[in-house]
VEXGU-163861 format. One record per residue: residue number from 1; y, z, x of N, C-alpha, C, O, CB in turn. Coordinates in steps of 0.2 Angstrom, whole numbers, always signed. Glycine has a CB too. Layout:
+-----+-------+-------+-------+-------+-------+-------+-------+-------+-------+-------+-------+-------+-------+-------+-------+
!   k !  n.yy !  n.zz !  n.xx ! ca.yy ! ca.zz ! ca.xx !  c.yy !  c.zz !  c.xx !  o.yy !  o.zz !  o.xx ! cb.yy ! cb.zz ! cb.xx !
+-----+-------+-------+-------+-------+-------+-------+-------+-------+-------+-------+-------+-------+-------+-------+-------+
! NUM !     Y !     Z !     X !     Y !     Z !     X !     Y !     Z !     X !     Y !     Z !     X !     Y !     Z !     X !
...
+-----+-------+-------+-------+-------+-------+-------+-------+-------+-------+-------+-------+-------+-------+-------+-------+
***
This chain:
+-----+-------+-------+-------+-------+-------+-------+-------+-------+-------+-------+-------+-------+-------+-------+-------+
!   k !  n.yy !  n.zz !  n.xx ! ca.yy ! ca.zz ! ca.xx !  c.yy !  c.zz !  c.xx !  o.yy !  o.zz !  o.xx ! cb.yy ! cb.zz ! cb.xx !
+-----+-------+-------+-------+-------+-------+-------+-------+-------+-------+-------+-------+-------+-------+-------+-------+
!   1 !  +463 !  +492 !  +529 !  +463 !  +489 !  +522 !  +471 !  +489 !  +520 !  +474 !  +494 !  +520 !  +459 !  +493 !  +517 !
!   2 !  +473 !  +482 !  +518 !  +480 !  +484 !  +516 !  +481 !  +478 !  +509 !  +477 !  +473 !  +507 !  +488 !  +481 !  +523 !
!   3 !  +487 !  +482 !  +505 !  +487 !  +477 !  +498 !  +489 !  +468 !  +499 !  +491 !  +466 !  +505 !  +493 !  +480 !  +493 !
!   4 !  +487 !  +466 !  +494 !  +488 !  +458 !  +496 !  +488 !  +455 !  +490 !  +484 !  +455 !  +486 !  +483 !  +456 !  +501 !
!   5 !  +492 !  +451 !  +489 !  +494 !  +447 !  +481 !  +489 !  +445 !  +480 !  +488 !  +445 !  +475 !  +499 !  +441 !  +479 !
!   6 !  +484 !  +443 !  +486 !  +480 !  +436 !  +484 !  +472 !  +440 !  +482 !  +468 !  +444 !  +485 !  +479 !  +429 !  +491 !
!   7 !  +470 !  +436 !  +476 !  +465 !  +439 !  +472 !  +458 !  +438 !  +475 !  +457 !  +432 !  +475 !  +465 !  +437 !  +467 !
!   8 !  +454 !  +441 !  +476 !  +446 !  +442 !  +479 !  +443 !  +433 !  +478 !  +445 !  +428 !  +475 !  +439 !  +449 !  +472 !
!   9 !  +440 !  +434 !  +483 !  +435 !  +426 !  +483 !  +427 !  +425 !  +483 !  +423 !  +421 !  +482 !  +438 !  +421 !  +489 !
!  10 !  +427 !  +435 !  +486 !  +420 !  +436 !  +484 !  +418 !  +440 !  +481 !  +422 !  +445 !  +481 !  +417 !  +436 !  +488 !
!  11 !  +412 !  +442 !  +477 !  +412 !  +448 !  +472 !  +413 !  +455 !  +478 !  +413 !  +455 !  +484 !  +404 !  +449 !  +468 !
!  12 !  +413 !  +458 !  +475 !  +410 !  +466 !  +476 !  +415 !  +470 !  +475 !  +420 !  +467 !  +473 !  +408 !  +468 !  +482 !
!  13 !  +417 !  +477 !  +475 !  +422 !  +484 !  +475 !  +428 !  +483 !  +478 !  +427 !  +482 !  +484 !  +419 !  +492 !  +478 !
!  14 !  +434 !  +482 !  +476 !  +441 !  +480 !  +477 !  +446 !  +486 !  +472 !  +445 !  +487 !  +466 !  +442 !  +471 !  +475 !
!  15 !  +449 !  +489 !  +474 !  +454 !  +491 !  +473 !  +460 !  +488 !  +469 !  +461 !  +482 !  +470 !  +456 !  +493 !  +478 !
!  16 !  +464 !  +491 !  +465 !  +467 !  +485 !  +458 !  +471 !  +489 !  +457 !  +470 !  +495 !  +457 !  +463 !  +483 !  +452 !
!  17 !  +478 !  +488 !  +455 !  +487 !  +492 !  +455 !  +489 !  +486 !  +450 !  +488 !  +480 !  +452 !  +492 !  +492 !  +464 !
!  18 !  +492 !  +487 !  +445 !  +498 !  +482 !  +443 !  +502 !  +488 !  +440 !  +500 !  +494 !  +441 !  +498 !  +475 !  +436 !
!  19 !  +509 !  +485 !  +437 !  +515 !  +490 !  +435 !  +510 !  +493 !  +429 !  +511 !  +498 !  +427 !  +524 !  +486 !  +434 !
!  20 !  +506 !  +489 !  +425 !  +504 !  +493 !  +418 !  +499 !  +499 !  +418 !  +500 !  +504 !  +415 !  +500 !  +487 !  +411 !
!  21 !  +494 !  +498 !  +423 !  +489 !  +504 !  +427 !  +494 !  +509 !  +428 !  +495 !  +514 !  +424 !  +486 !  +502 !  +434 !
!  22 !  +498 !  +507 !  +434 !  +502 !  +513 !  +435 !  +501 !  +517 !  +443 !  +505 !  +519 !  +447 !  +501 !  +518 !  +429 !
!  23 !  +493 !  +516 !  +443 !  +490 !  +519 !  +450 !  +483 !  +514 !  +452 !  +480 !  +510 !  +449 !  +487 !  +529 !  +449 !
!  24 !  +482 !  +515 !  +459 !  +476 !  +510 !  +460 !  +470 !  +513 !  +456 !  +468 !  +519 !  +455 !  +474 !  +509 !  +468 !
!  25 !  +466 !  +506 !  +455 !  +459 !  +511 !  +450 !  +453 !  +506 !  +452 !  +454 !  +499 !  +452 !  +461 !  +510 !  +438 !
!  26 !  +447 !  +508 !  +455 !  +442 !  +504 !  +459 !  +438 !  +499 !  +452 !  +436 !  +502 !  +446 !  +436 !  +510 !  +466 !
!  27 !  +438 !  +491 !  +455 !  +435 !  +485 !  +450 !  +429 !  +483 !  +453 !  +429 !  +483 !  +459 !  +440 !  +479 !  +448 !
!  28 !  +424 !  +481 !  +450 !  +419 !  +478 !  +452 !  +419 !  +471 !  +451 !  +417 !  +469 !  +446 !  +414 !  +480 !  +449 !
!  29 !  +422 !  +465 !  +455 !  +421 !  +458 !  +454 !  +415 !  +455 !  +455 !  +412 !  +457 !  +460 !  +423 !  +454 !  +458 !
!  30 !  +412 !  +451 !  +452 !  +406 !  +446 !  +453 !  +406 !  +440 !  +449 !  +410 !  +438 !  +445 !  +400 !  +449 !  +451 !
!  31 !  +401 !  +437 !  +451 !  +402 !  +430 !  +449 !  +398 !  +429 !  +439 !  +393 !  +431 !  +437 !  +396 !  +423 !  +456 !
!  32 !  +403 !  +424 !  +436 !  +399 !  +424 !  +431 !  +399 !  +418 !  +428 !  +403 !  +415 !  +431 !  +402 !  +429 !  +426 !
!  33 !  +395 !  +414 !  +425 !  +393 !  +408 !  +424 !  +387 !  +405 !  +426 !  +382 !  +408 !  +425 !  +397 !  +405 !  +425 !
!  34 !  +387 !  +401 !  +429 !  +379 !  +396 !  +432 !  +380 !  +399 !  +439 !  +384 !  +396 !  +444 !  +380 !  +383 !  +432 !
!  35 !  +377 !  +406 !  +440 !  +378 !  +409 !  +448 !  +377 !  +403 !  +454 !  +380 !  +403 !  +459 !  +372 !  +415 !  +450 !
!  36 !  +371 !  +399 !  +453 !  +366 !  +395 !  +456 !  +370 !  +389 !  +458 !  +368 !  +384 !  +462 !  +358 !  +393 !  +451 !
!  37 !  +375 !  +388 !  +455 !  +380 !  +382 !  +456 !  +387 !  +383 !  +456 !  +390 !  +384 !  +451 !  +380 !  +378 !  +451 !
!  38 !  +390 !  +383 !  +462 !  +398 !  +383 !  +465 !  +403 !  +382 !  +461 !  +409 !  +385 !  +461 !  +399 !  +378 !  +470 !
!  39 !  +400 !  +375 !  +457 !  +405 !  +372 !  +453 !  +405 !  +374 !  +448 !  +411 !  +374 !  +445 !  +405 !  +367 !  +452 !
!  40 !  +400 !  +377 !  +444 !  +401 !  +381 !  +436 !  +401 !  +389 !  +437 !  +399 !  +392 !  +432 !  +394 !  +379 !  +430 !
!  41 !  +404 !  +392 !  +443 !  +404 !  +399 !  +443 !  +411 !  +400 !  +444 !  +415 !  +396 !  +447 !  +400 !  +401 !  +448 !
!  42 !  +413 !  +408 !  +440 !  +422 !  +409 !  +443 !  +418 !  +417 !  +444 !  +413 !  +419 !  +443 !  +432 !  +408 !  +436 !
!  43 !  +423 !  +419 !  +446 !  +424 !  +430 !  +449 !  +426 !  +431 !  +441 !  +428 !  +427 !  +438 !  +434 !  +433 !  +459 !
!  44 !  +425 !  +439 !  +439 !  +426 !  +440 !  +434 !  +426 !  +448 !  +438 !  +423 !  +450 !  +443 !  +422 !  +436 !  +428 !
!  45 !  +431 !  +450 !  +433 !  +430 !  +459 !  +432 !  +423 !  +462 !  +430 !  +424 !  +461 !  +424 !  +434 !  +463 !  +427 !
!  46 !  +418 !  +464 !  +430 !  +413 !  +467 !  +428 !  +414 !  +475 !  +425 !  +411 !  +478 !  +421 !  +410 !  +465 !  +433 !
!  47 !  +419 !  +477 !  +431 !  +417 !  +485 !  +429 !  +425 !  +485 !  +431 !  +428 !  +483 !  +436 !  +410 !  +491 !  +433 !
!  48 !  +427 !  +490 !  +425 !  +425 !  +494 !  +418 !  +426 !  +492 !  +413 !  +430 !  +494 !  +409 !  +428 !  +498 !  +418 !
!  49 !  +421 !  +487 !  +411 !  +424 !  +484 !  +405 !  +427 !  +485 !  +400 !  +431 !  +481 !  +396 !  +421 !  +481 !  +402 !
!  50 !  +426 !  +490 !  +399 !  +425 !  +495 !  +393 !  +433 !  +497 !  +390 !  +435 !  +498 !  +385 !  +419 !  +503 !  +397 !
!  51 !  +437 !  +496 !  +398 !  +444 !  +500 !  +399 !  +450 !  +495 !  +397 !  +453 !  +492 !  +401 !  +444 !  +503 !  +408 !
!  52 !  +452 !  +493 !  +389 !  +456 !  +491 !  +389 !  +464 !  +490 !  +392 !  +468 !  +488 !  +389 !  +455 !  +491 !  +386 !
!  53 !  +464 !  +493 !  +399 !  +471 !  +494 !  +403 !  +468 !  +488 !  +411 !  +473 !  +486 !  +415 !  +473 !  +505 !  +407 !
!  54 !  +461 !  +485 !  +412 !  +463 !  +482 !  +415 !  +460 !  +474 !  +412 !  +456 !  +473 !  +409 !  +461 !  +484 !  +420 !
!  55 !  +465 !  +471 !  +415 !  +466 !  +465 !  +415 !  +459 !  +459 !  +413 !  +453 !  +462 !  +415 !  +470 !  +465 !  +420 !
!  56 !  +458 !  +453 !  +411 !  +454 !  +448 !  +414 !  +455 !  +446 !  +422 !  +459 !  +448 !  +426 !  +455 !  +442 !  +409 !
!  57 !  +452 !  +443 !  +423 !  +453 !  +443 !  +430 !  +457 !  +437 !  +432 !  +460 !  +436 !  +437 !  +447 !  +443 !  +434 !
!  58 !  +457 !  +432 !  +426 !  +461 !  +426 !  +428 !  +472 !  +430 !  +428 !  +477 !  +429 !  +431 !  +460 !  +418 !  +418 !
!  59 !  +471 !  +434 !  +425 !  +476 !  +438 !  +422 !  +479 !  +442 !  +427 !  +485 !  +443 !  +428 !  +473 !  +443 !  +417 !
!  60 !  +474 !  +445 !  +430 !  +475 !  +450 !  +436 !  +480 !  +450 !  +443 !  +479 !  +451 !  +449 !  +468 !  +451 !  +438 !
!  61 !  +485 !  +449 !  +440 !  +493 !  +447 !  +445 !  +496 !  +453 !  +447 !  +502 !  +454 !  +450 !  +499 !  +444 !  +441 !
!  62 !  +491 !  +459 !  +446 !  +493 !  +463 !  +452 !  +492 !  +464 !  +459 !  +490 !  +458 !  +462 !  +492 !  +469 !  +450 !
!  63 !  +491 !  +470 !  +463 !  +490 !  +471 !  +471 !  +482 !  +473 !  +471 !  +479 !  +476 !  +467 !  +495 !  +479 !  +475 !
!  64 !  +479 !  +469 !  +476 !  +471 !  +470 !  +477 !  +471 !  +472 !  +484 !  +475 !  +469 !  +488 !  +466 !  +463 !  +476 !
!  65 !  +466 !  +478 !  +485 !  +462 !  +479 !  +492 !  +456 !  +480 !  +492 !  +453 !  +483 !  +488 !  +465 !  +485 !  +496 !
!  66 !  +453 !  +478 !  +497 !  +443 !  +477 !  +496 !  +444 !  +472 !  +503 !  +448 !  +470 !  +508 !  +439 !  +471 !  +487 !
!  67 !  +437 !  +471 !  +499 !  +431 !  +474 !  +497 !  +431 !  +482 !  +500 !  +432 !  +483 !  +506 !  +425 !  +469 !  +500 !
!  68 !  +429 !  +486 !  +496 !  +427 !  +493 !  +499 !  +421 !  +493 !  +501 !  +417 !  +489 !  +497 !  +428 !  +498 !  +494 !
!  69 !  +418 !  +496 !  +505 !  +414 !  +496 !  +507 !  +411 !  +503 !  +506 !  +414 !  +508 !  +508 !  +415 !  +493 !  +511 !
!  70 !  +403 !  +504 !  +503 !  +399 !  +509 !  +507 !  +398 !  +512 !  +511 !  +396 !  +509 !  +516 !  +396 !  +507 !  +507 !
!  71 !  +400 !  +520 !  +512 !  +400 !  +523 !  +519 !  +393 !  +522 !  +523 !  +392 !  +525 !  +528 !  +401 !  +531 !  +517 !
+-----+-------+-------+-------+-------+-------+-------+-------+-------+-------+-------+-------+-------+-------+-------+-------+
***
């Protein structure tokens, strides 16, 4: 697994770094809008929503590694 500017294209557990975090902190991507349709869907942060230190995902111009995967 190595970092990489370019942001997830499919959901699931990815690893997430910018300079305002400070350290990597694991994000849940999935699709949000009309799932059932290509065209009216984008990827969104799902988890942690809760955590005002991470970003929207359009926003999200820090380092990504993922999909992590289940042992």
């Amino acid at each position: 697994m190595e970092w990489t500017k370019s942001k997830p294209t499919e959901p699931g557990w990815y690893w997430y770094e910018d300079e305002h975090l400070g350290w990597p902190v694991p994000v849940h991507v999935d699709w949000e809008g009309f799932i059932e349709d290509p065209e009216c869907r984008s990827l969104e942060i799902a988890w942690p929503e809760e955590d005002g230190d991470i970003p929207m995902f359009e926003d999200a111009d820090g380092i990504w590694a993922g999909p992590i995967y289940a042992p």
